[in-house]
C-alpha positions as a Markdown table, in Angstrom:
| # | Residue | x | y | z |
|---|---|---|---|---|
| 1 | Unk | -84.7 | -188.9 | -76.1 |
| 2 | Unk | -85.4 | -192.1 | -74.1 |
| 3 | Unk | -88.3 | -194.5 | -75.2 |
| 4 | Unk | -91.0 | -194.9 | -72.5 |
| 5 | Unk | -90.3 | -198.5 | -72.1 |
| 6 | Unk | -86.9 | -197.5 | -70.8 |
| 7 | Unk | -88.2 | -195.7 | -67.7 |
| 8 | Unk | -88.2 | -197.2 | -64.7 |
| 9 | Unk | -90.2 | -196.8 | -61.4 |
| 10 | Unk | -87.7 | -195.7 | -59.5 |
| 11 | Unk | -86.5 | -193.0 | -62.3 |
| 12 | Unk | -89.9 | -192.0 | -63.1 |
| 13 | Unk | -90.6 | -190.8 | -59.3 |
| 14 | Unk | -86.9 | -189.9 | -59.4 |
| 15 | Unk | -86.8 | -191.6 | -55.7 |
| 16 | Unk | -83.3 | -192.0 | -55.2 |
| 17 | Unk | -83.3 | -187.8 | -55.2 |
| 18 | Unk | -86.2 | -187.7 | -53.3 |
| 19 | Unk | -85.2 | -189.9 | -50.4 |
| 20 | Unk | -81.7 | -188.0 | -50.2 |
| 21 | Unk | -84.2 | -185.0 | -49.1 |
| 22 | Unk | -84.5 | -186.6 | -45.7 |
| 23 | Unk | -81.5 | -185.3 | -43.7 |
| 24 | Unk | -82.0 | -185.1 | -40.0 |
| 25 | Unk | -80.1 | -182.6 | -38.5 |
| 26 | Unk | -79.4 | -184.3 | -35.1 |
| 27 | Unk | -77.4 | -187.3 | -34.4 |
| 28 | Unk | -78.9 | -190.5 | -33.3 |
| 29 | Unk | -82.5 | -189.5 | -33.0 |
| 30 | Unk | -84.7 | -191.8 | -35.0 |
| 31 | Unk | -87.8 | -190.0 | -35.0 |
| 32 | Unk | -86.5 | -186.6 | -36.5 |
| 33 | Unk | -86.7 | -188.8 | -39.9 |
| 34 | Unk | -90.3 | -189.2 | -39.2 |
| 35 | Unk | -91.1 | -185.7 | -38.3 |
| 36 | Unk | -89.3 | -184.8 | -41.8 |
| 37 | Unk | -91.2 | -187.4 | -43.8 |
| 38 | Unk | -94.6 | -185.4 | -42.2 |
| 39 | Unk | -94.2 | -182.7 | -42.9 |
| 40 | Unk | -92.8 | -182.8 | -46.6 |
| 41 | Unk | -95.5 | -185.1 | -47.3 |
| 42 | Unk | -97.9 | -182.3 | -46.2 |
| 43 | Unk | -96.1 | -179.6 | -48.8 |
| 44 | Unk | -96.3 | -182.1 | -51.5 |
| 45 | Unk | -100.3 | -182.5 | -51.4 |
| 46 | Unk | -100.3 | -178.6 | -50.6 |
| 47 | Unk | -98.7 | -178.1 | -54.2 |
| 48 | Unk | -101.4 | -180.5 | -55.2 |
| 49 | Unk | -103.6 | -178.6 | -54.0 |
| 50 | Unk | -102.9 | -175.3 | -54.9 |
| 51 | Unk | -103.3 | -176.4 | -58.6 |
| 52 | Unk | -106.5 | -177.9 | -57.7 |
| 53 | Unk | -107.6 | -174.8 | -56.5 |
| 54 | Unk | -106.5 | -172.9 | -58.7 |
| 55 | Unk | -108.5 | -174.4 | -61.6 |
| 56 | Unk | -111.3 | -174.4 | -58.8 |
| 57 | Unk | -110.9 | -170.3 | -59.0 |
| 58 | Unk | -110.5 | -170.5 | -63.1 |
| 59 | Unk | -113.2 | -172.5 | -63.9 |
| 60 | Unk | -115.4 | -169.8 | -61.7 |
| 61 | Unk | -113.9 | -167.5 | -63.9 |
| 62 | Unk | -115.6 | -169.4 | -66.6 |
| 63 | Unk | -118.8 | -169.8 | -65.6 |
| 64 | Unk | -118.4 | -173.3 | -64.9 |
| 65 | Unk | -119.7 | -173.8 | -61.5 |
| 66 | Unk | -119.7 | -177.5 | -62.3 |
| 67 | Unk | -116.8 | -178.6 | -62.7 |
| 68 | Unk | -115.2 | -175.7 | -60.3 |
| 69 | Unk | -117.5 | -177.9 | -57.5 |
| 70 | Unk | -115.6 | -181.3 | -58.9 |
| 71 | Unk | -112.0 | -179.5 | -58.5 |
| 72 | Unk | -113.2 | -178.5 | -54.6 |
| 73 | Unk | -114.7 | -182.0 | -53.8 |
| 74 | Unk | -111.3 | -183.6 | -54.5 |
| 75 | Unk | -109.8 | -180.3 | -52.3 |
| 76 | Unk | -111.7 | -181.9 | -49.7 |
| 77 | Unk | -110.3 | -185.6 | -50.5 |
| 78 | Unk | -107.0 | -184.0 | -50.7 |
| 79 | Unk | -107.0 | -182.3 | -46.9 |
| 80 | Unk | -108.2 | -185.5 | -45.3 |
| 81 | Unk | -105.3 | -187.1 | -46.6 |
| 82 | Unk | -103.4 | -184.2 | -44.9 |
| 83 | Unk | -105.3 | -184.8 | -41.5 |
| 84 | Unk | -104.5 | -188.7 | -42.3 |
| 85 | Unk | -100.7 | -187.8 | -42.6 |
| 86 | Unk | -100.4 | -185.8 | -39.6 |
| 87 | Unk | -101.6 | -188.6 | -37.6 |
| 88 | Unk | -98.2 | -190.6 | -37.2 |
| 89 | Unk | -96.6 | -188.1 | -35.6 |
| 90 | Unk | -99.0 | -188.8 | -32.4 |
| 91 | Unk | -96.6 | -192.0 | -32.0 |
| 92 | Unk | -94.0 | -189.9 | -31.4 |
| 93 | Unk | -93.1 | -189.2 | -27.6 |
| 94 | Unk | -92.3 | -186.0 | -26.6 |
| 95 | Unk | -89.1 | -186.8 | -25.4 |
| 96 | Unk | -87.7 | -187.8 | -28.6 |
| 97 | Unk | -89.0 | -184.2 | -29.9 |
| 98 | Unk | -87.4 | -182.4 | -27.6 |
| 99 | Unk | -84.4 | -184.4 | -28.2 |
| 100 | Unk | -84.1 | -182.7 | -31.6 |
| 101 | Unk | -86.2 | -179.8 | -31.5 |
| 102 | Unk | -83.3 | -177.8 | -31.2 |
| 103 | Unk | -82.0 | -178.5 | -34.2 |
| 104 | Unk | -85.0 | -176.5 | -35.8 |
| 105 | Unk | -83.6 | -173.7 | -34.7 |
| 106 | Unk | -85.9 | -170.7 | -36.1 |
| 107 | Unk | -87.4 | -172.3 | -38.6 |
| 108 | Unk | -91.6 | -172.6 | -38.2 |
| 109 | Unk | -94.6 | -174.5 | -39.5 |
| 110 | Unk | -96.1 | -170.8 | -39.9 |
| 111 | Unk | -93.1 | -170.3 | -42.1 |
| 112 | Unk | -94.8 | -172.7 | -44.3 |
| 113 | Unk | -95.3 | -170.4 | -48.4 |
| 114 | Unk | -97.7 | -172.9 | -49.7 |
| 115 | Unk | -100.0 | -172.9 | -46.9 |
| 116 | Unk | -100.3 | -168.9 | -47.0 |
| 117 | Unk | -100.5 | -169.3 | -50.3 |
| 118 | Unk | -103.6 | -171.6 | -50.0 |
| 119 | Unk | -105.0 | -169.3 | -47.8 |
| 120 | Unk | -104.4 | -165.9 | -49.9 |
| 121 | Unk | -105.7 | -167.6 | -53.0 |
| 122 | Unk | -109.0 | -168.7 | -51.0 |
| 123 | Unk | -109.4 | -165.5 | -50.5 |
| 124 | Unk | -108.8 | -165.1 | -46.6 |
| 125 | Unk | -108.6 | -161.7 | -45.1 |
| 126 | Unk | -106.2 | -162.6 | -42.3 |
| 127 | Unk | -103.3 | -163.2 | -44.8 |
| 128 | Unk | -103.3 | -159.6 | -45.2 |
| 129 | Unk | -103.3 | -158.9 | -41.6 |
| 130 | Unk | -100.6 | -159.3 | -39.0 |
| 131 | Unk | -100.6 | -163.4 | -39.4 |
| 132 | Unk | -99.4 | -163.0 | -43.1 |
| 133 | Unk | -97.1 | -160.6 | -42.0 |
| 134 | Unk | -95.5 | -162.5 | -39.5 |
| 135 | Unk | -95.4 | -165.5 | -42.1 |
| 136 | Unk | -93.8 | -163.2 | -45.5 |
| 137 | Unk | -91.0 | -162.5 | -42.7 |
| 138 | Unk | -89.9 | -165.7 | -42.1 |
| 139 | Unk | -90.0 | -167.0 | -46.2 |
| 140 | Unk | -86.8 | -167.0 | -48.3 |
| 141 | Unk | -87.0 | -163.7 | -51.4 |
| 142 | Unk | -88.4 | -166.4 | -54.1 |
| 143 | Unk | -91.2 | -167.7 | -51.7 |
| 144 | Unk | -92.0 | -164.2 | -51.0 |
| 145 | Unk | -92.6 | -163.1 | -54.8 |
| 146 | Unk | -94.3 | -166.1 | -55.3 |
| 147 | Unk | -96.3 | -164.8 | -52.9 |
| 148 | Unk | -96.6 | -161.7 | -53.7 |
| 149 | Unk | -97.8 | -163.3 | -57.0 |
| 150 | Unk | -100.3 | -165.3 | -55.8 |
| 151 | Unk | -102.0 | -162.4 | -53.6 |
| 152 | Unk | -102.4 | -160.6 | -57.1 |
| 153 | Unk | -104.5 | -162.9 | -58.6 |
| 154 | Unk | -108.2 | -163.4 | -58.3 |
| 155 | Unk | -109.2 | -165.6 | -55.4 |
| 156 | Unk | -111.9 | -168.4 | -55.0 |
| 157 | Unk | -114.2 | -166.1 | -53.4 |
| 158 | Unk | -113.6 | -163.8 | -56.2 |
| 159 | Unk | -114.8 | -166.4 | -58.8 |
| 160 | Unk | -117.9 | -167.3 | -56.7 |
| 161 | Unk | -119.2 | -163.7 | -56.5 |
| 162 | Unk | -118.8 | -163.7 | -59.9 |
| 163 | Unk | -120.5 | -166.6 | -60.4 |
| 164 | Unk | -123.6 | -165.1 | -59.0 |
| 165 | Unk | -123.1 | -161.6 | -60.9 |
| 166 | Unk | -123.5 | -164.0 | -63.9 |
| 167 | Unk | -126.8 | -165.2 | -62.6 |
| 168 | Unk | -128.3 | -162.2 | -61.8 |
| 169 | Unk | -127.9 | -162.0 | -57.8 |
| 170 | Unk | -126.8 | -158.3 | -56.8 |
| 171 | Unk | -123.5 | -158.4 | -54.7 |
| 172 | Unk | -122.7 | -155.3 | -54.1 |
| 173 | Unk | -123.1 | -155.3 | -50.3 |
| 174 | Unk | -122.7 | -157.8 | -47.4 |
| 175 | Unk | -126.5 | -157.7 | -47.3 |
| 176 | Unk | -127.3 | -158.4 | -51.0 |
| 177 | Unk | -124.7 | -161.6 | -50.7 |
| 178 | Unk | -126.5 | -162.9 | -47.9 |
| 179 | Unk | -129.9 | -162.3 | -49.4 |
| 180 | Unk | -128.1 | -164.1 | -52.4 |
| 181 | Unk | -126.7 | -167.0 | -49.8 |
| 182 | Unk | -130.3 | -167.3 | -48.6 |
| 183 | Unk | -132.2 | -167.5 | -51.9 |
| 184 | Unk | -129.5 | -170.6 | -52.8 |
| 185 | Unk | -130.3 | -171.8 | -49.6 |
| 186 | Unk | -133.9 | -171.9 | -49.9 |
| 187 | Unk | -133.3 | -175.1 | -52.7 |
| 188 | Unk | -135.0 | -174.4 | -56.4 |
| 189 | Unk | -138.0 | -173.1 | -56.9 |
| 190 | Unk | -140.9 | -173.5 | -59.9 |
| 191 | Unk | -139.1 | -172.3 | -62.6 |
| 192 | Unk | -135.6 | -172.0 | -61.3 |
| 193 | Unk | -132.8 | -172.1 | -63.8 |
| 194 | Unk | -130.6 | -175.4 | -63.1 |
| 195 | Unk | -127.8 | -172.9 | -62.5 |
| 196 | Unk | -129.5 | -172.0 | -59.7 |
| 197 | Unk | -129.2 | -175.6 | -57.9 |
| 198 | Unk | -125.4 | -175.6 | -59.2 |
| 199 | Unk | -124.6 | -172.2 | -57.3 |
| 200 | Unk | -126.0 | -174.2 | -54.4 |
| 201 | Unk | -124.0 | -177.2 | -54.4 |
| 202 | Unk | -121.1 | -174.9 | -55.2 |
| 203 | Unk | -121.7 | -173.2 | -51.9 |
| 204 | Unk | -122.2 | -176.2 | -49.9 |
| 205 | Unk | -118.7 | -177.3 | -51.8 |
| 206 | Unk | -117.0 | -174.1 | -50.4 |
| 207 | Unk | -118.2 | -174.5 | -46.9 |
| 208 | Unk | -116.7 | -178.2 | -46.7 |
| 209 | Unk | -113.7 | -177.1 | -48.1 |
| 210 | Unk | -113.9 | -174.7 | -45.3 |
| 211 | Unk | -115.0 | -176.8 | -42.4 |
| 212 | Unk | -112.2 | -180.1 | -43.4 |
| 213 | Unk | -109.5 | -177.2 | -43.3 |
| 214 | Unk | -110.4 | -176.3 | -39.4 |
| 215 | Unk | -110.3 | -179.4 | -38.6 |
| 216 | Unk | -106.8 | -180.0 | -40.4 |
| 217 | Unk | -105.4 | -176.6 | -37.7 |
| 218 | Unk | -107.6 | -178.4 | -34.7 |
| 219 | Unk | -105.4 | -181.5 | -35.9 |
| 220 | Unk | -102.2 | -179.3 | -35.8 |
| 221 | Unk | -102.6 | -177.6 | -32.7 |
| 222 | Unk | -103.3 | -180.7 | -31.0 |
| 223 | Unk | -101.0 | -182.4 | -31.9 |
| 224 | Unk | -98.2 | -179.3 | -30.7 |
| 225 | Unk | -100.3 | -179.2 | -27.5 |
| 226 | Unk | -99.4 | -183.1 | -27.5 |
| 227 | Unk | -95.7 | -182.4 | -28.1 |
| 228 | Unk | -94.7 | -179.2 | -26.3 |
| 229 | Unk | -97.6 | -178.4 | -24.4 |
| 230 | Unk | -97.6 | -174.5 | -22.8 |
| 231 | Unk | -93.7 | -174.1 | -24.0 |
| 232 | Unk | -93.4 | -171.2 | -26.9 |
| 233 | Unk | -93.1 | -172.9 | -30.6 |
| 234 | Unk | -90.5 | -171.9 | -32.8 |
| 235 | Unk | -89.6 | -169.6 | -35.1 |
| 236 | Unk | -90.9 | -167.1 | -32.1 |
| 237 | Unk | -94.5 | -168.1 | -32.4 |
| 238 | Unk | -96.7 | -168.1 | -28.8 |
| 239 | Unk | -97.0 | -172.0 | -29.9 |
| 240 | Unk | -100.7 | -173.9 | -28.9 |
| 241 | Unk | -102.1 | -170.6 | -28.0 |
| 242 | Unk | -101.2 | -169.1 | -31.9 |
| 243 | Unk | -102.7 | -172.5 | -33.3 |
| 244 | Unk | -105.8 | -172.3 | -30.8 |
| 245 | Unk | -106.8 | -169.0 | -32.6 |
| 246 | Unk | -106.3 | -169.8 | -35.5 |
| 247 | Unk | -108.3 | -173.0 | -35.9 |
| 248 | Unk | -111.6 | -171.2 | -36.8 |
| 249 | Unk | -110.5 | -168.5 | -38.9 |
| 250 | Unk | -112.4 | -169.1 | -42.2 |
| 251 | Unk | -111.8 | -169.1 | -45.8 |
| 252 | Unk | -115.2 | -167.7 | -46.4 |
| 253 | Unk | -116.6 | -165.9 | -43.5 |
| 254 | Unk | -119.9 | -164.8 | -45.4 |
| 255 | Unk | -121.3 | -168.0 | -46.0 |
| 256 | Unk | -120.8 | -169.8 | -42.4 |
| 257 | Unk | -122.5 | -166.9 | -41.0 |
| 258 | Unk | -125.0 | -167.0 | -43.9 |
| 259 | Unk | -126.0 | -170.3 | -41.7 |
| 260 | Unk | -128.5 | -168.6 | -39.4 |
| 261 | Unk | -131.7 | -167.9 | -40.9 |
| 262 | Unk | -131.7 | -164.7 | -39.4 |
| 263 | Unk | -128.7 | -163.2 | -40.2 |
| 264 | Unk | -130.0 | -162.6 | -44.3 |
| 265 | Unk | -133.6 | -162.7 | -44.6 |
| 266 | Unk | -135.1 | -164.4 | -47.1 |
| 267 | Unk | -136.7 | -161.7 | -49.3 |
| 268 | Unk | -138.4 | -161.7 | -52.7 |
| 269 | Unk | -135.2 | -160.8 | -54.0 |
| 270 | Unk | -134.4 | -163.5 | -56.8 |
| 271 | Unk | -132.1 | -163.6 | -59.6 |
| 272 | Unk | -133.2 | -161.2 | -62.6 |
| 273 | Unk | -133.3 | -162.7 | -65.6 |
């Protein structure tokens, strides 16, 4: 075994294997290497952040709404920087994209495991529906039983109802989690447990975890649009108009709609206990 004074920078990050990654398919195109440099940079913070929220979800498990609402405030650092990285790629004219897009052959940006793994883990419906469908076909067998995996497991959302089980709010129904949503809502009270104020910042953490990821897929499909314009994407996707639709799907439905007074009246409803 090597003593740590030994190990150098360049070992540590092991960037002599890292940089051999880069391999652009096409001959003579410069910018393929940027469009490969993107987009791994974007599954490496994914990884980060699925451990991030990950220990989001287990410290809900907990009963630690605290620290759960630290692990999603970095989240939210962590998909800026993903918005930040996509940015380069607006340099890029889409002439030199074309001049390699064919090398891409089949291969997708909805192919992407980590991102549906994000999603399933958050808890979002439409990873069950025909857009996770569509995604599980195009993933190699160990991306798909990691996926598979991941679907098993308790989500975010999961850990937040729970959180609120644990504090006495009934939610049960879609109408006793918005009366719950409004009650947090309506701030703290005389008398209030301190929980109560910590459920509330936790939901406000969920919902900007929830907003910063729409505008990471306005982001993407703009920057197709920019690209390709009307032309089908790849990997047999309808291209901008299958990133258009998806930009406001939400992680957690229940409490952006939970942001109209009326949709869960405020009632007299508070936490037992």
């Amino acid at each position: 075994m090597s003593e740590t004074g030994s190990v150098t920078y360049s070992a540590y990050l092991k960037l002599p294997e890292l940089l051999a990654l880069q391999a652009p398919l096409a001959d003579g195109v410069a910018d393929e290497l940027l469009f490969i440099t993107v987009h791994q940079v974007q599954e490496l913070w994914f990884g980060q952040l699925l451990r991030d929220l990950a220990d989001a979800r287990d410290r809900m498990l907990e009963g630690d709404p605290r620290a759960a609402r630290a692990r999603l405030v970095r989240a939210v650092s962590l998909t800026r920087a993903l918005i930040a990285a996509i940015h380069p790629l607006r340099s890029m004219p889409p002439r030199e994209f074309h001049a390699f897009r064919g090398a891409l052959g089949s291969s997708s940006g909805q192919q992407s495991a980590q991102y549906v793994e994000i999603a399933g883990l958050c808890g979002a419906d439409w990873v069950r529906g025909e857009h996770g469908r569509r995604a599980v076909a195009g993933l190699a067998a160990e991306e798909r039983e990691r996926l598979r995996g991941r679907l098993a497991e308790p989500t975010l959302w999961e850990g937040f109802l729970g959180l609120l089980a644990k504090a006495g709010f009934a939610v049960g129904t879609r109408d006793e989690r918005g009366e719950a949503y409004a009650r947090l809502a309506a701030g703290p009270l005389d008398g209030d447990p301190a929980q109560l104020a910590e459920l509330a910042e936790l939901a406000e953490a969920l919902v900007d975890h929830d907003e910063v990821w729409t505008e990471w897929r306005a982001c993407h499909a703009l920057l197709v649009e920019r690209q390709i314009g009307g032309l089908p994407g790849t990997g047999g996707s309808s291209g901008v108009a299958q990133l258009r639709a998806s930009v406001y799907r939400r992680f957690y439905p229940e409490l952006w709609e939970a942001r109209d007074p009326g949709s869960a009246p405020l009632t007299a409803g508070c936490p037992a206990g």
